[in-house]
N, C-alpha and C positions, 0 to 999 in steps of 0.2 A: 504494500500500500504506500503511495508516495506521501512523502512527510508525515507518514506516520507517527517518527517518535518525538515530532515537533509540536504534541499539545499538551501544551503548559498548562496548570491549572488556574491559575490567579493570574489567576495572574503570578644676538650678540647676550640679550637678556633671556631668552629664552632657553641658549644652550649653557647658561651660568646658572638658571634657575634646574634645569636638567641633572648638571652635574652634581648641584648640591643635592638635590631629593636623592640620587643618586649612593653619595655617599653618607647619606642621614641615613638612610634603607639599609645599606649594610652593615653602618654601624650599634643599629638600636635592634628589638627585638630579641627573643627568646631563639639565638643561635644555639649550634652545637653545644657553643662552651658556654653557655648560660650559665649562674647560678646555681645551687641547690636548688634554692624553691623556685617552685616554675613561676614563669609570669601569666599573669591572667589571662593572656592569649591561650596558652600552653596550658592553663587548669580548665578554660571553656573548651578546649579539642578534646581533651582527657576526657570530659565528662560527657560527651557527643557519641563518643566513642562508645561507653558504659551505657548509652542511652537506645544504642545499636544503629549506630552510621558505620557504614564500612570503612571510611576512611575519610578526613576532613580538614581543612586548613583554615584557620580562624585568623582575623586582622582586626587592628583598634589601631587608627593615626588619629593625630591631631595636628595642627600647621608644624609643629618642631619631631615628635616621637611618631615610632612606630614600634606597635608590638604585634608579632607573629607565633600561633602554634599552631603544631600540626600534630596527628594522633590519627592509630588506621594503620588501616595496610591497601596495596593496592587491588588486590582482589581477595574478596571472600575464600578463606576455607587456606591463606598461603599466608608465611610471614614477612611477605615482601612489604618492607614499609615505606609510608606516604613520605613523601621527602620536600622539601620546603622550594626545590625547586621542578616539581611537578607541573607537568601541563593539566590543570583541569574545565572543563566546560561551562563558559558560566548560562546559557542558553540567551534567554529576553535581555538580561541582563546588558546583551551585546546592542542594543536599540538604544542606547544613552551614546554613546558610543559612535552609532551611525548617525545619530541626530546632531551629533557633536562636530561631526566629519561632516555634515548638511550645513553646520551654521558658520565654517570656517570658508567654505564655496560663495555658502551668500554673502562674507564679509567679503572677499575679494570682488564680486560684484558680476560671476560666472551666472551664476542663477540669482532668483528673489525668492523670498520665502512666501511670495503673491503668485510664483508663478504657476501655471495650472497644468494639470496631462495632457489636456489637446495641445498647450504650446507649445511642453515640453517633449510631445512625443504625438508629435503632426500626423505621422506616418498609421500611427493608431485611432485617432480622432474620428473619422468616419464609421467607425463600428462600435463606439463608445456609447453607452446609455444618457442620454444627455442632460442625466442629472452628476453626472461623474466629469464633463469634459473643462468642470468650471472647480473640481475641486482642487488645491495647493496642495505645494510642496509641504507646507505648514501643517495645515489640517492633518494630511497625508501622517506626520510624525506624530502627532498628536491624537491619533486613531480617532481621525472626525473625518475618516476621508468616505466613509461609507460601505466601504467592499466587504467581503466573504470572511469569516477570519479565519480559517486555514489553521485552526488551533483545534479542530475536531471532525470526526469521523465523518460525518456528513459531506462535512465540505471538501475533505479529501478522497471519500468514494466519488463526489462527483464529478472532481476533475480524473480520478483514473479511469470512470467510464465511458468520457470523453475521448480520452487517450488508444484507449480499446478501440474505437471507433476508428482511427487513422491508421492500426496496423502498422507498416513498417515506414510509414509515412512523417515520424516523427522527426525532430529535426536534430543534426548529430552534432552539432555547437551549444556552447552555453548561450551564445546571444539569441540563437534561435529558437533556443527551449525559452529562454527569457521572454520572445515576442510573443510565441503560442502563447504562454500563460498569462499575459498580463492582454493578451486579445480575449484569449476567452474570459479571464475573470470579468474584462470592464463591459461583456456583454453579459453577465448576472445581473439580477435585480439584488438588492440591500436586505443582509436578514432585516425580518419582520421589525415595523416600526421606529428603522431606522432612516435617517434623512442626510444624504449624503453634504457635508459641507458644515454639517449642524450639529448632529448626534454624536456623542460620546458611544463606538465600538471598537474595542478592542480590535487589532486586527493585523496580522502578522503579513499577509499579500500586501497589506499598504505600504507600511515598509520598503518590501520586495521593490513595489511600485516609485516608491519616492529615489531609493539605489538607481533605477532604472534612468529616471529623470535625470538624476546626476552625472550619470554617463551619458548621458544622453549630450547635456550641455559642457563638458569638459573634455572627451571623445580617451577618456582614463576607464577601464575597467573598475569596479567595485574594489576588488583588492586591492588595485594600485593606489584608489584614492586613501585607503583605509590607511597604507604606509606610511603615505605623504601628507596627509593630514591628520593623523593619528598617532598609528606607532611609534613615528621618527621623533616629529614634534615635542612627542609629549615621556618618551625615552621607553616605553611602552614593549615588552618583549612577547608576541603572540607570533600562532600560528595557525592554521586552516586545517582541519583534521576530516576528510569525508567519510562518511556516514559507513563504508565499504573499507575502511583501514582498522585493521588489527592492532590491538594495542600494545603494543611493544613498546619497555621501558616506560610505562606513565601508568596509572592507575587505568583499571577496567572501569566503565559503567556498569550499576546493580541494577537491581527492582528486588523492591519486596514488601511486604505488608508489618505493621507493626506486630513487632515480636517473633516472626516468623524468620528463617534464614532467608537470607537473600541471594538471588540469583544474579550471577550474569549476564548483561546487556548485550545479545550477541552483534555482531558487524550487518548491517544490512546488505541488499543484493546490488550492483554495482547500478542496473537500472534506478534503483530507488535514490541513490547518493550523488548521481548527478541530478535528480529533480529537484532534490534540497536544496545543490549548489543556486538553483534560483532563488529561492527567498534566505540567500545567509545575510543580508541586511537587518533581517528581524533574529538572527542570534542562531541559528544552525551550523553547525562546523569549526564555529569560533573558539579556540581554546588559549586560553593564560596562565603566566605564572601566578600564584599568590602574590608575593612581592610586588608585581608590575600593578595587580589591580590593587593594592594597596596605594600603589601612586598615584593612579588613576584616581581614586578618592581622596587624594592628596591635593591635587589640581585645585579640585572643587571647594576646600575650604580654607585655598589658598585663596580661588577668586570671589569667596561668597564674602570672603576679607575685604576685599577690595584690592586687592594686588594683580599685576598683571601676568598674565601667564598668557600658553599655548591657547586656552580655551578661547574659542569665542565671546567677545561682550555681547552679542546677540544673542546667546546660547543660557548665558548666566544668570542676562535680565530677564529671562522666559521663566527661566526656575526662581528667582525672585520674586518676580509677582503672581506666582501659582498662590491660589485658594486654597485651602484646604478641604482633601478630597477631591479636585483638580486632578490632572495629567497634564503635561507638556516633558516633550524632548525624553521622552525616556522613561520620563521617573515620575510616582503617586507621591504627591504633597498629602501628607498625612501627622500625627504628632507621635513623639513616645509615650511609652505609659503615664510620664510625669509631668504630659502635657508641652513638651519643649516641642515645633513645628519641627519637622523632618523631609528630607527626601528619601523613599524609599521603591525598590523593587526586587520581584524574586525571578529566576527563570529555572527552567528546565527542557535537559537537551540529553539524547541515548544516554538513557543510565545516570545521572547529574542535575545537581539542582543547586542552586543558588540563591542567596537573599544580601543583598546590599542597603543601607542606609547613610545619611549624611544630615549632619545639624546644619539647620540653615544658616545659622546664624556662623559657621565655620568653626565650631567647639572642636567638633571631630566629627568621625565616620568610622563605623564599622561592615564586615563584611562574614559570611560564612560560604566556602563551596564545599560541597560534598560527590560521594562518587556512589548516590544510592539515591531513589526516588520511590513514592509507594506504588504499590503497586496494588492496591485495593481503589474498591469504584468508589468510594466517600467521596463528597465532596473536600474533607477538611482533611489535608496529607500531613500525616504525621512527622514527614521529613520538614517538610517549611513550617510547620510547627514550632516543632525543636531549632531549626536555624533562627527563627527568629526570636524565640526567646533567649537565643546565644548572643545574637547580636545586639538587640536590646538591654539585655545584662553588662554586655560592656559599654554604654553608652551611658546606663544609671553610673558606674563607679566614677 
């Protein structure tokens, strides 16, 4: 089933500011030669672990420290341990990220964050639903764009029974799988009750779509912009992992239900991992260090400071004036338990889950990845459960 294991439940100064996170990063945290007593990155993994995550890497920065634990192993039932500098998945998570890489395109003045999918993608316009041809790049990040959300079964049967229908007709490029699917998504109608331009839906194709625009007006691939605006930028160590690759040297993905052992997330079929390769805007394939997205959270409560960094000031003032309960660029404007406003999201991607938060106010930010998602039909996952009462725990102390 294509994108199947893409639904998520819930949801000159610059290279001086680089090098310094850089060596703040390796000097602070709960390293090899740590202390006796662990640091509370290191007691929040421990206890993750005891709680039945297979393996996990915990982060807490604030603009000057950073603390790091990790606890696990990388596959179930082995003593192979999680190691601090592991690739793990962070899934949605990766949408703050492409929204972020959208708002450094419209500071250069490539695209606008006004401009729409017929202008952006001409070539499509004429088979657009024409409540879609007028939706932005904006909306588009902001899941107000209106489309299909490709975060569940329905909507992925019915693009593969479409597919089925073209037999060997399909097309054997990523740009070409890119154009079939964002042709046929903008000829669906909007789940139920939803108003394309208007309505708050989540929606993972949007994404896909707003990536697409972006290449579109830059004539750069998706990953190339990711490097150039992102990775480099921002000193960020990632890499692309498809859906069809073995894990070798990094932790496996699990599934499994609470309390029960957990399983292995096996590798998908080589057809299925190039369909994904189309919507990894919305967080599919995307894999990090701890460390690196500990900087990435670093950034943000450098700039919520008011300091200048890599990030976009378009990007920052968006999350600025998020409401509460809000979405923009990535992330749920929401509060901690102690009522301090937050930026917060979770993702999940084969086998892995994630939950990130940040104080608006630039106190700090904490994060949790893991290499285990449940695997019961609840709505309430016991994995993003436990992440987030880990990361919330570090943000009360």
């Amino acid at each position: 089933m294509m994108f199947s294991r893409f639904m998520p439940r819930g949801l000159l100064l610059v290279t001086t500011l680089v090098a310094a996170l850089s060596a703040a990063l390796s000097a602070c945290g709960g390293g090899d030669d740590a202390a006796s007593e662990p640091s509370r990155a290191q007691q929040t993994a421990d206890k993750g672990v005891q709680q039945g995550l297979v393996g996990v890497a915990v982060m807490h920065v604030t603009p000057d420290e950073m603390d790091e634990g990790v606890a696990g192993v990388r596959k179930a039932g082995t003593d192979d341990p999680v190691r601090r500098d592991d690739w793990f998945l962070p899934g949605s998570n990766t949408k703050a990220m492409t929204a972020s890489v959208a708002a450094r395109v419209v500071e250069r003045g490539t695209i606008a964050w006004t401009t729409t999918l017929a202008e952006a993608l001409p070539d499509l316009a004429a088979g657009m639903r024409e409540a879609y041809r007028t939706v932005t790049l904006e909306q588009l990040l902001n899941h107000r764009g209106g489309v299909m959300a490709f975060n569940n079964a329905k909507d992925v049967e019915a693009f593969t029974s479409y597919l089925q229908t073209l037999g060997n007709a399909q097309p054997d490029t990523l740009a070409g799988r890119q154009r079939l699917f964002a042709a046929w998504l903008l000829a669906q109608p909007s789940p139920d009750g939803v108003t394309p331009g208007r309505d708050f839906s989540y929606s993972n194709a949007g994404y896909a779509l707003a990536g697409m625009m972006l290449e579109a007006r830059t004539g750069l691939t998706f990953r190339e912009l990711f490097d150039q605006e992102m990775a480099r930028p921002l000193g960020l160590e990632v890499r692309w992992v498809r859906g069809d690759e073995a894990a070798i040297n990094r932790p496996n993905g699990h599934s499994g239900a609470a309390g029960q052992s957990p399983e292995v997330v096996p590798p998908v079929s080589a057809q299925e991992a190039i369909w994904s390769e189309v919507i990894r805007p919305a967080g599919p394939d995307f894999a990090i260090r701890p460390t690196s997205y500990a900087r990435w959270l670093r950034w943000h409560l450098l700039a919520l400071k008011g300091q200048t960094t890599p990030l976009s000031s378009g990007y920052v003032q968006r999350l600025q004036q998020l409401q509460t309960n809000d979405y923009a660029m990535g992330w749920f404007a929401t509060q901690s338990p102690e009522g301090r406003p937050m930026l917060a999201h979770t993702g999940q991607w084969a086998g892995f889950n994630s939950v990130a938060v940040v104080d608006r106010s630039g106190r700090s930010g904490s994060a949790a990845l893991t290499n285990i998602v449940d695997s019961s039909s609840t709505e309430a996952s016991w994995v993003v459960k436990l992440l987030q009462d880990a990361v919330f725990d570090m943000e009360a102390r």
